[in-house]
KELO-104066 format. One record per residue (C-alpha): residue number from 1; residue in three letters; x, y, z. Coordinates in Angstrom, 3 decimals, always signed. Layout:
<recs>
(rec NUM,"Ala",(X,Y,Z))
...
</recs>
This chain:
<recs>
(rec 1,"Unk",(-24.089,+10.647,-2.320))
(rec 2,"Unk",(-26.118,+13.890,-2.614))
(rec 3,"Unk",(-23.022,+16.162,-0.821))
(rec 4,"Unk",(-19.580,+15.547,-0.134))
(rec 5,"Unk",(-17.483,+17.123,+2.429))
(rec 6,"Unk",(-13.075,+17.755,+0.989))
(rec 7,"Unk",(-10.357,+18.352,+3.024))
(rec 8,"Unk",(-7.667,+20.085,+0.949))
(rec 9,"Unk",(-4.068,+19.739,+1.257))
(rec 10,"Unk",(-2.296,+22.196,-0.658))
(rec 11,"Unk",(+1.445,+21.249,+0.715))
(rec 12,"Unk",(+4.462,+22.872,-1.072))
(rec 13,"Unk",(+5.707,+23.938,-3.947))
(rec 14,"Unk",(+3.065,+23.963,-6.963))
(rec 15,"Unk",(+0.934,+22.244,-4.623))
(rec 16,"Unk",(-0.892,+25.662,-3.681))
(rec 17,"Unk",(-1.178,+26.547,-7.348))
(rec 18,"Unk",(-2.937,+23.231,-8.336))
(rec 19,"Unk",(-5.496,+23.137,-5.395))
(rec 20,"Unk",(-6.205,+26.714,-6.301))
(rec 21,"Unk",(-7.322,+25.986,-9.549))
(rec 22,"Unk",(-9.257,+22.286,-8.554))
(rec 23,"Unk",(-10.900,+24.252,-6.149))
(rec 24,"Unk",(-12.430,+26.551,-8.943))
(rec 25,"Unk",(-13.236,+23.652,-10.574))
(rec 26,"Unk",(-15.016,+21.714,-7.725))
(rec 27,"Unk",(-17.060,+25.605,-7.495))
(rec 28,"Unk",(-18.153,+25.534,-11.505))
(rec 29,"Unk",(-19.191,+21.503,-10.636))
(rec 30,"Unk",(-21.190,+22.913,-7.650))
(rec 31,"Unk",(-22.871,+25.837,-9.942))
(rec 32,"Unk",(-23.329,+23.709,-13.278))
(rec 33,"Unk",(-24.536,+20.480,-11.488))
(rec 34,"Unk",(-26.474,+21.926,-8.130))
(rec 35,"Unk",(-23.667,+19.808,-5.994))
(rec 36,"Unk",(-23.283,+20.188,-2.539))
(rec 37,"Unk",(-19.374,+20.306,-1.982))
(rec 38,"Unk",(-18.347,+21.288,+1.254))
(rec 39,"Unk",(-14.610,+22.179,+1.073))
(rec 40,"Unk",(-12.257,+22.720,+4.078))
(rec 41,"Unk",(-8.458,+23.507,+4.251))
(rec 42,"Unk",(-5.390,+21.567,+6.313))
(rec 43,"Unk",(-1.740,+21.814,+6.317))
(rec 44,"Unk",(+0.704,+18.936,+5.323))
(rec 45,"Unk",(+4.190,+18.221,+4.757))
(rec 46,"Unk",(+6.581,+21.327,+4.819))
(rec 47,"Unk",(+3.946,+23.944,+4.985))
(rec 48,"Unk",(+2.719,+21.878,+8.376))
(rec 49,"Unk",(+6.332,+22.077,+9.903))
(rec 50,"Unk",(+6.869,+25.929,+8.799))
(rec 51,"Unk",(+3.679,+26.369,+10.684))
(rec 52,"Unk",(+3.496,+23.841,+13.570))
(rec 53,"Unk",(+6.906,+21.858,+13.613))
(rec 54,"Unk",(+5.378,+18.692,+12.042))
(rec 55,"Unk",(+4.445,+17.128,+9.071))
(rec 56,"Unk",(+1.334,+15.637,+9.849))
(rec 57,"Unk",(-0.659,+17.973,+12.670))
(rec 58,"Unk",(-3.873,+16.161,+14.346))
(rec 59,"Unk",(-5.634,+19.218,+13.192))
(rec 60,"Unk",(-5.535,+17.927,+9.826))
(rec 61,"Unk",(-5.366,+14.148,+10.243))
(rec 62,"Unk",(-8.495,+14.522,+12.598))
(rec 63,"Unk",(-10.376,+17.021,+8.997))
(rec 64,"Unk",(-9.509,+14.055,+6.904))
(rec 65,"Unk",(-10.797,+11.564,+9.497))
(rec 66,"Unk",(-14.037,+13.171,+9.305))
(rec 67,"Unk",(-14.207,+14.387,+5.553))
(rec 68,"Unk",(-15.854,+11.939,+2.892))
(rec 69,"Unk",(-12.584,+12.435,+0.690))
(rec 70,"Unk",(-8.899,+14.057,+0.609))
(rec 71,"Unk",(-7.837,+16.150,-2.169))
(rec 72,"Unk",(-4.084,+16.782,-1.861))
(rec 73,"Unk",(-1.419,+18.801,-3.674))
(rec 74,"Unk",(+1.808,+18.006,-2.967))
(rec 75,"Unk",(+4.808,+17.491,-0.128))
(rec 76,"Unk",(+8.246,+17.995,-0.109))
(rec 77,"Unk",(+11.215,+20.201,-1.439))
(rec 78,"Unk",(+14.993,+21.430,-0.869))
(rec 79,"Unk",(+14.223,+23.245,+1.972))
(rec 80,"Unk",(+13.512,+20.479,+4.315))
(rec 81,"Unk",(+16.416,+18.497,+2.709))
(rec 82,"Unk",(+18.255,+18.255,+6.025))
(rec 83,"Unk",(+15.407,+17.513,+8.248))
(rec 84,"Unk",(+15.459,+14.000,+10.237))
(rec 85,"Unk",(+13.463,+11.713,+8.584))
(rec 86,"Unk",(+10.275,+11.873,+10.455))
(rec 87,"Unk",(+10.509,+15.706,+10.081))
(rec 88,"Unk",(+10.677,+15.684,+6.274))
(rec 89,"Unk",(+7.815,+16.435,+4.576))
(rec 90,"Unk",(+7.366,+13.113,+2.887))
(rec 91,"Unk",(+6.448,+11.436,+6.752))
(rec 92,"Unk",(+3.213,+13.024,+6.594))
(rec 93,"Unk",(+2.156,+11.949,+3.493))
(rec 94,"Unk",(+3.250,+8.542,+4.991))
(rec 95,"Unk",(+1.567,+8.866,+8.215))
(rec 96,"Unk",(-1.742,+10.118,+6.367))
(rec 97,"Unk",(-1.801,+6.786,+4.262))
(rec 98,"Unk",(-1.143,+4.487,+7.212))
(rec 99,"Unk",(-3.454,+6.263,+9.505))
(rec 100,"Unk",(-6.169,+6.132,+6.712))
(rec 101,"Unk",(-5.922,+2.936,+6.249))
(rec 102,"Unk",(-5.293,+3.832,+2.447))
(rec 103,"Unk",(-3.637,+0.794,+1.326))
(rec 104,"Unk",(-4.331,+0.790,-2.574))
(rec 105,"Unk",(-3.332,+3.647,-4.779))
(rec 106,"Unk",(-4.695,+3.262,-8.399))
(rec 107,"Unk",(-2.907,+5.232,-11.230))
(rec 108,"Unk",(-4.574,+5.246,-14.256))
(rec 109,"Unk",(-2.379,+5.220,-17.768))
(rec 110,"Unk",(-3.593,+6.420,-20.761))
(rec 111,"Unk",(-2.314,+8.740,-23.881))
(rec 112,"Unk",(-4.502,+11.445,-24.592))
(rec 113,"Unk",(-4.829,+12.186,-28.394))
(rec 114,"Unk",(-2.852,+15.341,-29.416))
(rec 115,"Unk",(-0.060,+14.604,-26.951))
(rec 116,"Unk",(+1.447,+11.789,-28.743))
(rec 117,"Unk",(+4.195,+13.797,-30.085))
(rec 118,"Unk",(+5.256,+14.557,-25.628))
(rec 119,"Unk",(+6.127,+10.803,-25.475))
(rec 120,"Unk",(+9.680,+9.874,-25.536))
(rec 121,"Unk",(+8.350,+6.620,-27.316))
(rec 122,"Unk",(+7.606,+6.252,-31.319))
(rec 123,"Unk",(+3.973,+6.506,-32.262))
(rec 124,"Unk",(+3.590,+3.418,-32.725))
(rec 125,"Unk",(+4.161,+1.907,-29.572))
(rec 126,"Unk",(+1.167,+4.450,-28.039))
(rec 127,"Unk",(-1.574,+2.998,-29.636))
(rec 128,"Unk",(-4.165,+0.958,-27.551))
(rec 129,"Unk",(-2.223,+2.133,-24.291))
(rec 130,"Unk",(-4.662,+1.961,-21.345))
(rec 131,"Unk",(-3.517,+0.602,-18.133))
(rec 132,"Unk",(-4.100,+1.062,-14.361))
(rec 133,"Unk",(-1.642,+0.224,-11.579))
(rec 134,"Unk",(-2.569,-0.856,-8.392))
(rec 135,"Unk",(+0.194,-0.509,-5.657))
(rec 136,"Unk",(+0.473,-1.851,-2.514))
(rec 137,"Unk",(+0.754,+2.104,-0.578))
(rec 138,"Unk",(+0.787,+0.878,+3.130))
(rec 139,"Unk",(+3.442,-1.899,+3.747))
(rec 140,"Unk",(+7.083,-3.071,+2.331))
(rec 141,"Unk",(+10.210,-0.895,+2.521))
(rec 142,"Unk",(+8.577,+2.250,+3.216))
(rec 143,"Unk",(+6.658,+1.327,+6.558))
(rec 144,"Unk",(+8.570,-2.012,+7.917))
(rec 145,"Unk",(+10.217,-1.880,+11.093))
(rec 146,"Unk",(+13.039,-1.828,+11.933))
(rec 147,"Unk",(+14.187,+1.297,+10.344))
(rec 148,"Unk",(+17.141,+3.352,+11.458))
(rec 149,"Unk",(+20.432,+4.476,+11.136))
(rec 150,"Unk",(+22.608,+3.164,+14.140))
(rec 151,"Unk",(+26.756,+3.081,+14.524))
(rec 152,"Unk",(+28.464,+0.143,+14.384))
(rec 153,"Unk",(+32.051,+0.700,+15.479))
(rec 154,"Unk",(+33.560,+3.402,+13.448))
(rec 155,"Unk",(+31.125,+3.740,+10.794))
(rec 156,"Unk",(+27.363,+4.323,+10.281))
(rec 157,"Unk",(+24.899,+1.665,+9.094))
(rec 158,"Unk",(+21.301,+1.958,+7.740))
(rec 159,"Unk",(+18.928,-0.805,+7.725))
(rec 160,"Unk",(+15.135,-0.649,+6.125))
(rec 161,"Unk",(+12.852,-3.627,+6.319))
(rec 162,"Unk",(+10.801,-5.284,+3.743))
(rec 163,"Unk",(+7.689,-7.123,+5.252))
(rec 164,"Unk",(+4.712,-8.023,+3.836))
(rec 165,"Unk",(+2.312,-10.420,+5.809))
(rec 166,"Unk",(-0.306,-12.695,+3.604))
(rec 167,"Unk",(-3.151,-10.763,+4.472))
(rec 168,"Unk",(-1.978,-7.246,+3.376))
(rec 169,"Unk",(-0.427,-9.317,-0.321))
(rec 170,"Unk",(-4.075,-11.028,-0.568))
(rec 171,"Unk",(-5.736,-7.371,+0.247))
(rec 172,"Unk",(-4.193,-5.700,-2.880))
(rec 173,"Unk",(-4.206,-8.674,-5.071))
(rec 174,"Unk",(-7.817,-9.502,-4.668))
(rec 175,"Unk",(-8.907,-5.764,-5.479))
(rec 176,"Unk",(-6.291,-6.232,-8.962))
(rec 177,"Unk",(-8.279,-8.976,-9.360))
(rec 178,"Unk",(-11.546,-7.457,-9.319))
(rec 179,"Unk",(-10.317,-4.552,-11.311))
(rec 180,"Unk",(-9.195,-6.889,-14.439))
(rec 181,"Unk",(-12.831,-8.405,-14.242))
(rec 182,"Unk",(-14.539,-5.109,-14.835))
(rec 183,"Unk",(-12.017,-4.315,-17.453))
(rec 184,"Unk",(-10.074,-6.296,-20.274))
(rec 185,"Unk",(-9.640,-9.223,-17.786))
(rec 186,"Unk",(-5.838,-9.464,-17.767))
(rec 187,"Unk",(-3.934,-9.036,-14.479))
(rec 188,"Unk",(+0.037,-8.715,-14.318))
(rec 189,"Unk",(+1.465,-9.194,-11.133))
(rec 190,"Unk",(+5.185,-7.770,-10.742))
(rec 191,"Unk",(+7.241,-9.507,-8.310))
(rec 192,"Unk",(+11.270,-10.050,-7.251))
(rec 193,"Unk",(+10.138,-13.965,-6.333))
(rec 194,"Unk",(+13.719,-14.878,-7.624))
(rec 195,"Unk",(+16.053,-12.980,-5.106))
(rec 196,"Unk",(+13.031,-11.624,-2.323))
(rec 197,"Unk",(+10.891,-14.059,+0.401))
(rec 198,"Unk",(+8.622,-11.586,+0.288))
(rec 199,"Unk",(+7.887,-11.633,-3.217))
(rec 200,"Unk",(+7.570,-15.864,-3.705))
(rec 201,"Unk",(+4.590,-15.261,-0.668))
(rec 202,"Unk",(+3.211,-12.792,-3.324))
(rec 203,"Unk",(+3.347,-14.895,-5.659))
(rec 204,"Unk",(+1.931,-17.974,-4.244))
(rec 205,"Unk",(-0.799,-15.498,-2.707))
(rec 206,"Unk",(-0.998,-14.308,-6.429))
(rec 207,"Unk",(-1.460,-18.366,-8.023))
(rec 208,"Unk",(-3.793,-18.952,-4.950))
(rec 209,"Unk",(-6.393,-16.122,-5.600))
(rec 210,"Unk",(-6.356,-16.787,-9.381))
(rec 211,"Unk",(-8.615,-19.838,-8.807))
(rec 212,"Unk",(-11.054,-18.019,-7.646))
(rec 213,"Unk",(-11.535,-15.473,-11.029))
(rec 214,"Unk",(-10.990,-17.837,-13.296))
(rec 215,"Unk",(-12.100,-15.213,-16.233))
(rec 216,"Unk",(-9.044,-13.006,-15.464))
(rec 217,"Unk",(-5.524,-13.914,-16.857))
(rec 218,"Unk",(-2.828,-14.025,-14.920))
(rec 219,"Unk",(+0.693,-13.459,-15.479))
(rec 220,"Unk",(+3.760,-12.684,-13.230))
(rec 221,"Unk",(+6.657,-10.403,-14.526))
(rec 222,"Unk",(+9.787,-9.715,-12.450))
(rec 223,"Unk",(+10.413,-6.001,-11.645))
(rec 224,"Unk",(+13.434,-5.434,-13.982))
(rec 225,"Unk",(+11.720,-6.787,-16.974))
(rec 226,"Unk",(+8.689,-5.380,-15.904))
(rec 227,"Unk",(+10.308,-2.227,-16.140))
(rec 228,"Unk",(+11.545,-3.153,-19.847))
(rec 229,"Unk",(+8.094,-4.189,-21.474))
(rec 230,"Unk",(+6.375,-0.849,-19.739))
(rec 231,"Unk",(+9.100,+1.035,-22.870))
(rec 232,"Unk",(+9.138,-1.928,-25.123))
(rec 233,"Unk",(+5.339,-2.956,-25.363))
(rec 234,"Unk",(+2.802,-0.782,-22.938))
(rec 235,"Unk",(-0.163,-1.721,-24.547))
(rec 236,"Unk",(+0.221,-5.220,-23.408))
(rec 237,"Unk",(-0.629,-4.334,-20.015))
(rec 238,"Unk",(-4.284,-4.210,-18.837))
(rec 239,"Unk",(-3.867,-4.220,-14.714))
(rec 240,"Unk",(-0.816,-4.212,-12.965))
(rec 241,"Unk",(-0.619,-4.892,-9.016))
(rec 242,"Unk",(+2.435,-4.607,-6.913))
(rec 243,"Unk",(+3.937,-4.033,-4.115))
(rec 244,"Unk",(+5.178,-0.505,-2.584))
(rec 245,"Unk",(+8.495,+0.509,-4.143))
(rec 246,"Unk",(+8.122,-0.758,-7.050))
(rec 247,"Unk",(+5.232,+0.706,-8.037))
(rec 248,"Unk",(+6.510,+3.767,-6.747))
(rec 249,"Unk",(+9.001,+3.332,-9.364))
(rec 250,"Unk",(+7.223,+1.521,-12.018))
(rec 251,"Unk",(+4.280,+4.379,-12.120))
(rec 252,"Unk",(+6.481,+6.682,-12.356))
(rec 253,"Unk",(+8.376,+5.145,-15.361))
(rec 254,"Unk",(+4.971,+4.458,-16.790))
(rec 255,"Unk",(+3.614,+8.370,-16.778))
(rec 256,"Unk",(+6.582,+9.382,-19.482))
(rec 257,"Unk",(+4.508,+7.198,-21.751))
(rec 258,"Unk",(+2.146,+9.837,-21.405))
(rec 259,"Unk",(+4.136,+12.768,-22.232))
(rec 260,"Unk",(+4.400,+14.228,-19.580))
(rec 261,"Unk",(+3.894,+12.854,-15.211))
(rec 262,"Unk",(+1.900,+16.153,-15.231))
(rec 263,"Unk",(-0.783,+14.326,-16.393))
(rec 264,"Unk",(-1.161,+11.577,-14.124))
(rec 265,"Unk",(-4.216,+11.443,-11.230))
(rec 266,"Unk",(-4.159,+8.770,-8.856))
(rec 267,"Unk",(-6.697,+7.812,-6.005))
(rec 268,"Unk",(-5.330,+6.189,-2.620))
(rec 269,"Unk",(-8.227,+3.999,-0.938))
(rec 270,"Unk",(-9.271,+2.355,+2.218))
(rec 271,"Unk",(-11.620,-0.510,+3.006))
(rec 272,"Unk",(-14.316,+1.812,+4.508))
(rec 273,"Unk",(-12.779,+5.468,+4.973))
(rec 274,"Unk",(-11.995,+8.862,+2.662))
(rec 275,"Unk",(-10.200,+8.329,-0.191))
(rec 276,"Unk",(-7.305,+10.679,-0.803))
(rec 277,"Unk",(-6.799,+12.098,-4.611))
(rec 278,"Unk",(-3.632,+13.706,-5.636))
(rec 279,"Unk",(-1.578,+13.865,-9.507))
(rec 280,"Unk",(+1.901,+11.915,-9.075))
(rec 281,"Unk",(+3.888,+14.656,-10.289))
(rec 282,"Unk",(+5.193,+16.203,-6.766))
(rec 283,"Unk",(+5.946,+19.364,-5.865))
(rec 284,"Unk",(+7.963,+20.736,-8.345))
(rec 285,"Unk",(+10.326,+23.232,-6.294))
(rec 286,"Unk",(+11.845,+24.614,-9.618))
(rec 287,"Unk",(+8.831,+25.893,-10.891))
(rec 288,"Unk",(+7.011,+26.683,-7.798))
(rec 289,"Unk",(+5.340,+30.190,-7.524))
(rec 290,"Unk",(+5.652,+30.606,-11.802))
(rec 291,"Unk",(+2.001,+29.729,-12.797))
(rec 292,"Unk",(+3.529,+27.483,-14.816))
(rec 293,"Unk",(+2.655,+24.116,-13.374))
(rec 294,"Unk",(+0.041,+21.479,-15.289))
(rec 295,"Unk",(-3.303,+21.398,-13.307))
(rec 296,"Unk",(-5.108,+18.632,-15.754))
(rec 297,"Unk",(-3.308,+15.735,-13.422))
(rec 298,"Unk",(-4.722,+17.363,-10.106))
(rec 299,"Unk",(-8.430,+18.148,-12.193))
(rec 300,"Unk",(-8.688,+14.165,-13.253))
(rec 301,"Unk",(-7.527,+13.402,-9.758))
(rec 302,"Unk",(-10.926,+15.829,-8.968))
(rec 303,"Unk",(-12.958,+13.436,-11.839))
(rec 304,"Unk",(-11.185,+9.769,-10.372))
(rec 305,"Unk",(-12.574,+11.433,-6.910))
(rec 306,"Unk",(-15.963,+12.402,-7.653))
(rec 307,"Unk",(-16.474,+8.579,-9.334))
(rec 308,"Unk",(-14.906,+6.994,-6.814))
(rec 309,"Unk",(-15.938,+8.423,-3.706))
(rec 310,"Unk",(-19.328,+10.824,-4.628))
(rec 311,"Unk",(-20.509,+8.343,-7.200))
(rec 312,"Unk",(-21.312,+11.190,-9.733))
(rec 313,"Unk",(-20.621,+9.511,-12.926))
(rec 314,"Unk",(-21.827,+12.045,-15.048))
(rec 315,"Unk",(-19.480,+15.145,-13.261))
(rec 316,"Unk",(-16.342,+12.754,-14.259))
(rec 317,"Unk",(-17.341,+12.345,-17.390))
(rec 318,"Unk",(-17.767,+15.285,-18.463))
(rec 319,"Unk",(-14.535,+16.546,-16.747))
(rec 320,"Unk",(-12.328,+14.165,-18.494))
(rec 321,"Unk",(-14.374,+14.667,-22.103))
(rec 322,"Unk",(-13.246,+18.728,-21.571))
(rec 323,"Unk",(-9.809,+17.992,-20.825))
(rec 324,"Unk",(-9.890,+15.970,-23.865))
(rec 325,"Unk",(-11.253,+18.479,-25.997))
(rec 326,"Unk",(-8.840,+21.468,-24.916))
(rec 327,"Unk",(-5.883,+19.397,-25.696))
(rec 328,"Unk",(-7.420,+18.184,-29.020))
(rec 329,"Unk",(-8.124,+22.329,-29.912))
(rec 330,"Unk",(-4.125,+22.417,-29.231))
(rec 331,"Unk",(-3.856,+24.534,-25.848))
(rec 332,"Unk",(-0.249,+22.941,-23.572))
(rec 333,"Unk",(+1.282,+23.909,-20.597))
(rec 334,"Unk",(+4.531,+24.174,-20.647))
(rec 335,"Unk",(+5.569,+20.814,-20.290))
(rec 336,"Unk",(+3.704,+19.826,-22.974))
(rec 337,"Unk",(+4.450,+22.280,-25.071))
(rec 338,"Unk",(+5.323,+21.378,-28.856))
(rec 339,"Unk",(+6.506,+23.715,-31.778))
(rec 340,"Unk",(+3.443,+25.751,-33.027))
(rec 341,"Unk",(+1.018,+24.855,-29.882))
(rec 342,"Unk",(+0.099,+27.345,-27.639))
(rec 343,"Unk",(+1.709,+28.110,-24.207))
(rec 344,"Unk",(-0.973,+28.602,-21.117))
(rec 345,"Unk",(-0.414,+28.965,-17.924))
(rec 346,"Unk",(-1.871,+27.629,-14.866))
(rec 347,"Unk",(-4.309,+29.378,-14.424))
(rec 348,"Unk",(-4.947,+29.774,-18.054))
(rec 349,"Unk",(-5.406,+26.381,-18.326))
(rec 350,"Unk",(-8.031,+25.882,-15.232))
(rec 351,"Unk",(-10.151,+28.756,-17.097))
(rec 352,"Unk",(-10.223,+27.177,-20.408))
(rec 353,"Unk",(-10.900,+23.925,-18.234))
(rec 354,"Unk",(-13.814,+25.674,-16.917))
(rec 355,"Unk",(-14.691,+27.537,-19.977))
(rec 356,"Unk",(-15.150,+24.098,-21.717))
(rec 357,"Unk",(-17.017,+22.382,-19.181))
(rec 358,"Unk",(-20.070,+25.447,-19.312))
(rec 359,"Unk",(-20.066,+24.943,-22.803))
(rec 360,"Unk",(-20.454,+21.814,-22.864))
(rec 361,"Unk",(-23.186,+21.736,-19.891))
(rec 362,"Unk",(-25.378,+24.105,-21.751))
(rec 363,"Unk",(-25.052,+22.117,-25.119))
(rec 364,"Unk",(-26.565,+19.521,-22.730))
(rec 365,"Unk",(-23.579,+16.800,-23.155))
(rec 366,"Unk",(-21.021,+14.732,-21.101))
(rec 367,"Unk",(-19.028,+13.924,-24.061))
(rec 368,"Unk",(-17.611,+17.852,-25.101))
(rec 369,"Unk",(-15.923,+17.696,-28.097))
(rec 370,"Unk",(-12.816,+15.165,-28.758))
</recs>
């Protein structure tokens, strides 16, 4: 790809802070590399329904329809609390994946060296950790119909539906598949097939698929102890694909391995449209406005979308090596902060980002330090 046009979301909360400083970064890419990066803005989640009453205006769904990729910040906060739920800032974010057709989200797990001491788990138990989980981001609880809240005499009831047909379980499972073939060849598949129907057709979709990738290893876990061996054992895991909520849940879990879920990217992708980039961390109300947010989650969601989508290699690399080399010289944000380390702020941190990555251009490297 020789250009590539980016609708950014900034949403709420640190959401505008973060796309601020990705957008300087996408600029320095544009200057150091002679990209052509075409960037335009759109309004999501409660920003969208402060401006136009909705989460999800056609405006912007019809920008992402025609961009090449999606670089969001975040949705959602306290003041929209009390909206109904298809005014709450989350439905957009929902309606953007479903009409998208973004039904994988990949979030990539590692432990960057220097920030070993930000894990709530022993030292030991870091080593080797490198993991990506694939979740299922367009079907199960959050999307199955019906879905309501309906009285039924002199009380309320709530129902949500769990549905999964075999062609949306076989999409997903195939791409884990493929994934564990271009890495260490071990896929875990994380399942409730003792209690949920939709779960055993996972896993019989799961034992079906395996016969055809014969090279890759597969292994079914139940959620719950799952959920143990990500805190007992991480580096056990190679490729993890499930369904919606729980990896909602299990990703989650899994970024405190890290040190902090302000270091998390993830990409959400489609068969044949944009992909849409964003860090896991939401939208972090308490903080909001402070410059004190972590951008390094939204800048290697900017590296996983320039591989991913743009196909430039090189930019990613050399993205990820900088990041790598600031934390190794010691600079934190606050929520990685440790005794004796340096505080930055936000947009501290995107300079010395961007500081790094000029350096290390004119040295003529990829790999910067680290």
């Amino acid at each position: 790809m020789g250009s590539m046009r980016v609708a950014v979301l900034p949403g709420d909360g640190i959401g505008p802070e973060i796309t601020r400083e990705a957008v300087n970064l996408l600029e320095e890419i544009v200057r150091l590399f002679q990209r052509n990066i075409e960037i335009q803005y759109g309004q999501i989640g409660g920003a969208a329904i402060d401006e136009e009453g909705i989460p999800l205006p056609n405006a912007t769904l019809q920008l992402c329809r025609t961009s090449d990729a999606v670089l969001l910040g975040a949705v959602g906060g306290p003041k929209w609390d009390e909206q109904p739920g298809h005014l709450r800032p989350e439905a957009g974010l929902l309606a953007l994946r479903k009409e998208l057709g973004l039904y994988a989200n990949l979030r990539p797990i590692t432990v960057f060296a220097g920030l070993e001491g930000a894990s709530p788990l022993r030292g030991e138990l870091l080593q080797d950790v490198d993991m990506v989980i694939v979740r299922e981001l367009t079907g199960g609880l959050y999307f199955g119909t019906p879905k309501e809240r309906r009285q039924s005499g002199q009380e309320w009831e709530a129902v949500d539906t769990l549905h999964y047909t075999e062609a949306e379980i076989e999409r997903i499972l195939r791409l884990g598949f493929e994934m564990a073939r271009q890495r260490r060849r071990h896929l875990t598949s994380v399942d409730k097939a003792n209690v949920l129907e939709t779960s055993r057709l996972w896993r019989e979709t799961a034992e079906r698929l395996a016969l055809e990738y014969p090279d890759v290893t597969l292994n079914h876990l139940l959620v719950d102890n799952a959920a143990m061996q990500l805190i007992k054992c991480p580096s056990r895991f190679d490729v993890i694909v499930t369904e919606n909520m729980f990896g909602d849940i299990l990703s989650d879990e899994a970024a405190m391995i890290t040190g902090s879920i302000g270091m998390l990217p993830s990409a959400s992708l489609s068969e044949t449209g944009p992909g849409l980039y964003e860090p896991i961390h939401g939208s972090a109300p308490d903080i909001a406005g402070q410059n004190k947010a972590n951008p390094l989650a939204m800048f290697l969601s900017v590296a996983m979308m320039l591989r991913q989508t743009a196909g430039w290699a090189r930019e990613a690399d050399a993205i990820q090596s900088v990041i790598e080399s600031v934390l190794a010289e010691g600079w934190r944000t606050d929520d990685l902060g440790e005794p004796g380390t340096a505080r930055l702020t936000t947009s501290e941190m995107g300079a010395k980002v961007r500081e790094a990555l000029a350096q290390c251009v004119k040295r003529g490297g990829i790999r910067c330090g680290g």
